[in-house]
C-alpha positions, -999 to 999 in steps of 0.1 A, spaced: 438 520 496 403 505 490 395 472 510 392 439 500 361 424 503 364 390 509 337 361 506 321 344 535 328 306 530 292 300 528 284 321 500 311 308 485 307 275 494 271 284 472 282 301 441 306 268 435 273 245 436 260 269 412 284 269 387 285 227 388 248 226 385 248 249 352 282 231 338 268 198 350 227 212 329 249 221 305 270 191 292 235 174 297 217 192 275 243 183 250 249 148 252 209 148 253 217 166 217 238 145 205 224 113 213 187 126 200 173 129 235 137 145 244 148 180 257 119 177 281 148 165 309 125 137 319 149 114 299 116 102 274 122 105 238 87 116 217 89 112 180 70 125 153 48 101 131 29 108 99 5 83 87 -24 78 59 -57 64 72 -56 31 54 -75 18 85 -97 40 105 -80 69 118 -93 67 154 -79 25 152 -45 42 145 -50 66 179 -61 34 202 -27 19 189 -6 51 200 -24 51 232 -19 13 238 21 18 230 24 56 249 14 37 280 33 10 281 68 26 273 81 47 294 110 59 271 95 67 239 63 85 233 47 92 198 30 122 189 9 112 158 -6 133 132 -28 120 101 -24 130 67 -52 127 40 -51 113 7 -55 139 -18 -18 154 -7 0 132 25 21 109 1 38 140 -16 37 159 14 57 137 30 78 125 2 89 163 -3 98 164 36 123 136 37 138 138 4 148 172 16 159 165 44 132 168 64 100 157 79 87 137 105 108 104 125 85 77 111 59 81 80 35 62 64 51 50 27 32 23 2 57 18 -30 94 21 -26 96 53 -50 129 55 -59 129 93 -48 133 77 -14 160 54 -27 178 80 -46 178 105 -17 192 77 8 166 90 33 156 58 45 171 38 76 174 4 68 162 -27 92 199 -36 103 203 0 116 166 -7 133 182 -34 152 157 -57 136 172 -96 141 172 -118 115 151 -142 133 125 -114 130 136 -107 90 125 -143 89 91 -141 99 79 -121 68 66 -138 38 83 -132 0 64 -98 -10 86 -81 13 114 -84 -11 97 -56 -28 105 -30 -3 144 -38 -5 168 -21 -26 202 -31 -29 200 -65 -2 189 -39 26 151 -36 38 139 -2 38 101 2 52 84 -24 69 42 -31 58 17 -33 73 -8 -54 51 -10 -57 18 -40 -54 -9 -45 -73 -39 -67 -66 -71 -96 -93 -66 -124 -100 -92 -156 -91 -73 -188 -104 -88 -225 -110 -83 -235 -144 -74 -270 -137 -82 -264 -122 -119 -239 -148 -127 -260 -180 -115 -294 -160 -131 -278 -160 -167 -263 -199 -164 -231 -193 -147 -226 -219 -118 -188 -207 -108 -169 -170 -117 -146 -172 -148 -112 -182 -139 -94 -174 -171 -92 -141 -199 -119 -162 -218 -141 -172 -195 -148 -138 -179 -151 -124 -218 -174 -152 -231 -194 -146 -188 -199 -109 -193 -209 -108 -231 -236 -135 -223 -249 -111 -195 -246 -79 -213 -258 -97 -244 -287 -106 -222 -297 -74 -206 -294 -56 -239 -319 -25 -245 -318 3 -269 -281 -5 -277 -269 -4 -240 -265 -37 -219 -290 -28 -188 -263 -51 -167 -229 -46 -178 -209 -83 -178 -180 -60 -168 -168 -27 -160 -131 -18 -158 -133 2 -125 -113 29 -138 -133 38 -164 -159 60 -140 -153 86 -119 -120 71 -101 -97 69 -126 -64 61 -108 -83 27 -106 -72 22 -138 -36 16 -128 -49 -9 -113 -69 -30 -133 -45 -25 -163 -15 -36 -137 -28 -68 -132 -40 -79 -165 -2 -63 -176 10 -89 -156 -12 -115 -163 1 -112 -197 38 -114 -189 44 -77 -189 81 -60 -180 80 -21 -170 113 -17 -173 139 -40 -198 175 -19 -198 162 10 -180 138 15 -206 96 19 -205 85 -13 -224 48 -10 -222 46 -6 -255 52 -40 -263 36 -74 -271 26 -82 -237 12 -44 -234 -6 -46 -266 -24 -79 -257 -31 -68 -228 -47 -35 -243 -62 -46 -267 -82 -73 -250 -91 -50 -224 -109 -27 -251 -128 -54 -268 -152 -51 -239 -159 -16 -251 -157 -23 -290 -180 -52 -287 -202 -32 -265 -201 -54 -233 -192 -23 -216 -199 14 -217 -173 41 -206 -190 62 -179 -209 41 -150 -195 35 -116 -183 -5 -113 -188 -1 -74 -221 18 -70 -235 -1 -102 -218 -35 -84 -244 -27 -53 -276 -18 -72 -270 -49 -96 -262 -28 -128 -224 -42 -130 -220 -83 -127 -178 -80 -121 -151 -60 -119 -116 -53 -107 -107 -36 -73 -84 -43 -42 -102 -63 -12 -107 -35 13 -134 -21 -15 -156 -46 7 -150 -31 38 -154 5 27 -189 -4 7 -204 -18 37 -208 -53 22 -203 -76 47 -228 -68 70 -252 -54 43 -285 -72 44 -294 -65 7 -264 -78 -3 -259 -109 19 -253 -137 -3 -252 -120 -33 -217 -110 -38 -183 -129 -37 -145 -122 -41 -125 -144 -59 -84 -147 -78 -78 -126 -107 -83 -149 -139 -57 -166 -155 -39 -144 -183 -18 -154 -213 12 -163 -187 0 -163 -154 -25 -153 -126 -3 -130 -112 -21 -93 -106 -15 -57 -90 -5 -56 -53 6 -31 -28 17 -23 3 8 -3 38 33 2 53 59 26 72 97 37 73 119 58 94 134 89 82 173 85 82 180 119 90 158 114 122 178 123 154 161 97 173 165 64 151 166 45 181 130 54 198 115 52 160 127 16 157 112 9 186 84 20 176 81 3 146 95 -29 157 62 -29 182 41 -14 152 46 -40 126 54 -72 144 29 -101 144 12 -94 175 -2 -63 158 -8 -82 126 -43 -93 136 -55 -52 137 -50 -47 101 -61 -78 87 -96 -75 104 -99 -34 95 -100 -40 55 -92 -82 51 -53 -70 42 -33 -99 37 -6 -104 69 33 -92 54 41 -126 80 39 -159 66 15 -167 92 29 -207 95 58 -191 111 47 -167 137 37 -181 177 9 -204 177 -13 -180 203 -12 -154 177 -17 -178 147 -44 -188 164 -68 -164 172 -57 -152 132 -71 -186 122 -103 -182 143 -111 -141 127 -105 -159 93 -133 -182 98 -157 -154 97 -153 -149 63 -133 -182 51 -141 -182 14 -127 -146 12 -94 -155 34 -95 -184 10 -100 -165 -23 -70 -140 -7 -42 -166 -1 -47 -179 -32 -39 -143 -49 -10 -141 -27 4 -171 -37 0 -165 -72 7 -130 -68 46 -147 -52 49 -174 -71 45 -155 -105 67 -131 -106 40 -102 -89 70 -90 -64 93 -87 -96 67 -63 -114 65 -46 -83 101 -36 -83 102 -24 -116 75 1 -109 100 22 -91 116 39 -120 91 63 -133 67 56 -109 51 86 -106 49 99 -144 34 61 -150 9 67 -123 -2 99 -137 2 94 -179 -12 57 -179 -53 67 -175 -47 99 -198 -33 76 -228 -54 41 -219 -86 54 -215 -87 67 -254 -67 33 -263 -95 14 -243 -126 41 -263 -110 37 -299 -99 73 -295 -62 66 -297 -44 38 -318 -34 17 -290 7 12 -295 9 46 -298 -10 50 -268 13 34 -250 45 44 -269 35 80 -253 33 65 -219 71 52 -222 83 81 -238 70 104 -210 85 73 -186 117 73 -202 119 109 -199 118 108 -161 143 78 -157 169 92 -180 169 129 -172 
C-alpha cells in the first residue's frame, strides 16, 4: 500500500497565500474591467485623444503635459490628426463603434447624433452652474435638450479689407451693408481697370481661387444675411428666394466684371491686388499679419455687412466630445471638464483671436481679467469680433447652424461644384441650386 505523502504545514501554509493572491489579482483585474480601469495595476486611467491642429500642434502637447502632471488618476495619450482625412477618420471610428475616448469634432453631424455615440454633459457630470457659464452658440451643439460636445472657440466669417486701397479711392470707413460693399469695390475695380481686368479687384469671393471649400463659407453667410432656411420640412430649400438673392447678387461681381474667377483673395489681399474679402478671423493669424511690418496699418477686420434681413453670417465651432462607447467616460470627462473650462479659455483665444464659447461677463474676475488685458492688444479686432458674435446670436446664426446638420456633408461637397458655374454664368442659377437640394434631399430621405 503506497504511502501518503502528507504536506508540511509550511508549504502549505504557502500554497494557500498563493491561491488568494491569484483569486484576490484575479477579481481585480475584473472589476478594473468593468469599471474601465488602466490595466497598468497602478490604479491610473490613460485615455486615448484625437485632435485637429486648429491651434498649433506643439500648444496642444504643453496642454497634455500641464494636465498629465498634475492628475495623478488620469493620463492622456494624445495623437494629432491632419486635415485632409482626421474628421472622417474619426467620424468612421465612432459611428462604428469605435475609436478613440475623446476626439476633436466641429459641426454636430448628425452621423454622430444618429449613431448615439456621443456622451452627453449630464453623463460628464458637468453642473449646471458650469452649463451656465457658456454663451448662446452652444445651443448649437445640442440635440434633443442634451449637450453633446463642448467647444473650444469659435470662428466667424469677417470682412477683411485694405485700409490703404479703400481710403486711396475715397472710402473713409468699410461698407457695412450689401450696397455699400457693391457700390466700394466697383469704384476700386472701376478705378484700377486695364485691358479689361480691374488691376485691384474691389472684391474676391475667397472661394473662387484655389480653396474652394471657402466657398461654403462665404455663400453661408450672405445665405443668412438674406434670411436663408437649409432645411423647411425636412426638405433642402436653397433653392429659394432667399437663395436666389443671395446668388444672384453674389455673381453680379463677376457679370459686372468687379471680379475675376481665378486669383487668390488672401495672397492678392497681402500684395494689394484684392481690397476685401470674406474669411474666418484666424486667416490673420495664419497669414502672419499682425506682426507683419509691410502690412502694419494697412489692413483691418470688421462685421459682415448688413444683408436683406440681417447681419447674421457663417460660424463654427472647435471643439471636442467623448465617445459614448468609451470604457472610461469618467477619466474623459475629466479631462474635458479641465480642457474646455474658462481657465483654459485664454489659450485659444490668443492662438487664432477665436471668440470664448463663455460669455466672458460671467466667468471669475481673475480670469476675465487678464482676458480683458490680451484683448487690448488688438481691441479694434476683439471689438469688430463681439460684434459678429452678437449679431451672429441675436439673428438667428445658431438656428442656421442647426439646420446644417441634415445633409451636411453632400451640402459641403455639391455647393462649390453647382455655385461656382451659377456665380461664372455657366449654370442658370435656380437650377444650380435646385441640383444642390436634390442631391441634399437625397441624403436626408434615403
Amino acid at each position: 500500500m503506497g504511502k501518503i505523502k502528507m504536506m508540511r504545514p509550511k508549504k502549505l501554509q504557502s500554497i494557500t497565500l498563493m491561491i488568494l493572491i491569484l483569486l484576490w489579482v484575479a477579481g481585480c483585474s475584473g472589476s478594473d474591467e468593468a469599471s474601465g480601469n488602466d490595466d497598468s495595476g497602478d490604479g491610473v486611467n490613460t485615455i486615448e485623444v484625437s485632435l485637429l491642429p486648429f491651434i498649433e500642434p506643439e500648444d496642444f502637447e504643453s496642454l497634455v503635459e500641464e494636465f498629465n502632471s498634475s492628475h495623478d488618476n488620469v493620463q492622456v495619450d494624445l495623437t494629432m490628426l491632419g486635415w485632409s482625412d482626421g474628421r472622417e477618420q474619426i467620424k468612421t471610428e465612432i459611428t462604428s463603434g469605435q475609436g478613440p475616448d475623446v476626439f476633436y469634432l466641429g459641426a454636430l453631424d448628425e452621423a454622430f447624433t444618429e449613431s448615439d455615440t456621443l456622451a452627453s454633459a449630464e453623463e460628464l457630470g458637468f453642473s449646471q452652474e458650469e452649463l451656465d457659464l457658456f454663451n448662446p452658440l452652444i445651443e448649437g451643439y445640442k440635440a434633443n435638450d442634451e449637450l453633446l460636445a463642448f467647444p473650444l472657440g469659435y470662428e466667424m466669417n469677417m470682412l477683411f479689407y485694405r485700409k490703404d486701397i479703400l481710403k486711396e479711392h475715397g472710402f473713409e470707413e468699410p461698407p457695412a451693408t450689401w450696397k455699400e460693399l457693391y457700390n466700394t469695390a466697383k469704384t476700386i475695380s472701376e478705378a484700377t481697370m486695364n485691358g479689361g481686368s480691374p488691376e485691384v479687384m474691389g472684391l474676391q469671393i475667397n472661394g473662387m481661387d484655389e480653396h474652394l471649400n471657402a466657398l461654403n463659407l462665404s455663400w453661408g453667410s450672405m445665405f443668412a444675411a438674406a434670411g436663408g432656411e437649409y432645411i423647411q420640412n425636412k426638405e433642402s430649400t436653397l433653392n429659394s428666394p432667399a437663395g436666389q438673392e443671395t446668388l444672384s447678387f453674389m455673381k453680379s461681381f463677376y457679370e459686372d466684371n468687379i471680379s475675376v474667377p481665378g486669383p487668390s483673395a488672401v495672397n492678392g489681399f497681402g500684395n494689394g491686388e484684392v481690397a476685401m474679402f470674406y474669411f474666418t478671423q484666424p486667416t490673420a493669424d495664419q497669414q502672419g499679419w499682425y506682426d507683419d511690418s509691410n502690412m502694419a496699418d494697412k489692413w483691418g477686420m470688421v462685421p459682415m455687412p448688413k444683408g436683406p434681413e440681417s447681419s447674421a453670417g457663417h460660424f463654427g465651432g472647435h471643439g471636442v466630445a467623448v465617445n459614448a462607447n468609451s470604457e472610461k467616460k469618467e477619466a474623459a470627462g475629466e479631462f474635458v471638464k479641465w480642457l474646455v473650462s474658462p481657465e483654459r479659455t485664454k489659450i485659444f483665444m490668443e492662438s487664432a483671436h477665436y471668440v470664448s464659447p463663455f460669455n466672458l461677463d460671467k466667468v471669475d474676475t481673475e480670469i476675465k481679467a487678464e482676458i480683458d488685458e490680451m484683448m487690448s492688444e488688438h481691441s479694434e479686432v476683439w471689438e469688430a469680433l463681439n460684434q459678429q458674435l452678437d449679431n451672429n446670436v441675436n439673428e438667428g446664426a445658431v438656428d442656421l447652424f442647426v439646420q446644417s446638420r441634415q445633409g451636411y456633408t453632400e451640402r459641403w461637397n455639391a455647393q462649390p461644384s453647382h455655385l461656382i458655374p451659377a456665380i461664372t454664368g455657366e449654370t442658370p442659377i435656380e437650377e444650380a441650386l435646385q441640383n444642390i437640394d436634390v442631391q441634399v434631399n437625397q441624403a436626408i430621405n434615403q
